[in-house]
N, C-alpha and C positions, 0 to 999 in steps of 0.2 A: 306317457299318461294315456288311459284308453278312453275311448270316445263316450260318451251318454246320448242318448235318446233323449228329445223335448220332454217326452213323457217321464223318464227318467228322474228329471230335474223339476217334473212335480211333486216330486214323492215329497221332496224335501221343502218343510212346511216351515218357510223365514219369514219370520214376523217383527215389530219394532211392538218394543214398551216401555214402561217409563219405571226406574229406579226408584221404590217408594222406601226402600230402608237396605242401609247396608254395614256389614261387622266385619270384622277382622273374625279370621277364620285358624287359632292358633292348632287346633288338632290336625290339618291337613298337612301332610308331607313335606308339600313345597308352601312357602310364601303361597295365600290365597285370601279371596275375600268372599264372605257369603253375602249373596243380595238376595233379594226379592221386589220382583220383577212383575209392574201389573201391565198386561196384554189387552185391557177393554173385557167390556162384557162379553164376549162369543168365548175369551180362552178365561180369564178370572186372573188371578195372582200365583206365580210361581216362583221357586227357586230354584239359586244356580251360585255353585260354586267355581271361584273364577280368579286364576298365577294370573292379576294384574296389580300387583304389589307398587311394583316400580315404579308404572306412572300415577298411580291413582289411591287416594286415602275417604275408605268411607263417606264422612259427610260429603265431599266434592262431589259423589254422584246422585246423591239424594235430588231428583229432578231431569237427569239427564235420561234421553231416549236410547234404548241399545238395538240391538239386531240379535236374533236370535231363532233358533232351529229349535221346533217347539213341539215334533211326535217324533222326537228322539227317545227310548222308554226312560223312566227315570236312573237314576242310578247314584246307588251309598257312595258318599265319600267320607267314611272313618262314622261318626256319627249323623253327619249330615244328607239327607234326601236331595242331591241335584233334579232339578225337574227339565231343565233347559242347558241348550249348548251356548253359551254367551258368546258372538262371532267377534273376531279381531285380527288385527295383522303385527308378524313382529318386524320392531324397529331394527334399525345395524347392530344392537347388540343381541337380538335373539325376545327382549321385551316385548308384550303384548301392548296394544292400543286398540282402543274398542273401536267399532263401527256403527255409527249411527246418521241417520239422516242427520241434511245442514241447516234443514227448517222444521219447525215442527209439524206434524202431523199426527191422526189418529191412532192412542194407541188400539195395537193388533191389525194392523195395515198388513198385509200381507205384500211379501216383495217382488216385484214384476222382471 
């Protein structure tokens, strides 16, 4: 893996917000869920399409805070506008689990 510069690692603009609605996403390729995701007043409300099938069913995230990479340009998936990279890590089977703060905090916090 090659090195980054601090400056580097500002480019990339990670932010937390909070889950205000989210659907099952049957047009996409793989297993997916579409959310939309409010960031606070500086960024507004975005979407983001998101292979966390496995561990995670719609209403369960209605409320919870995620981490996300948020002047990534947007980008179609099938009919859907992604606005946002939804961050996670996979479990031992290759599954996604989100990442999110363990207390709450302001959404569109920027991450240190």
């Amino acid at each position: 893996m090659s090195e980054i510069t601090f400056d580097d690692f500002l480019k990339v603009d990670i932010r937390v917000g909070t889950v205000v609605r989210a659907a099952p996403f049957p047009e996409a390729r793989k297993p997916a869920l579409r959310l939309w995701i409010d960031f606070g007043p500086g960024i507004g409300e975005r979407k983001s399409s998101a292979q966390i099938t496995v561990h995670y069913q719609p209403d369960a995230l209605i409320g919870r805070q995620v981490m996300a990479v948020v002047n990534f340009p947007p980008r179609q998936i099938g009919p859907f506008m992604s606005e946002v990279l939804v961050l996670g890590l996979a479990d031992e089977n290759g599954d996604i689990v989100l990442i999110g703060p363990d207390r709450p905090v302001p959404d569109g916090e920027r991450m240190h």
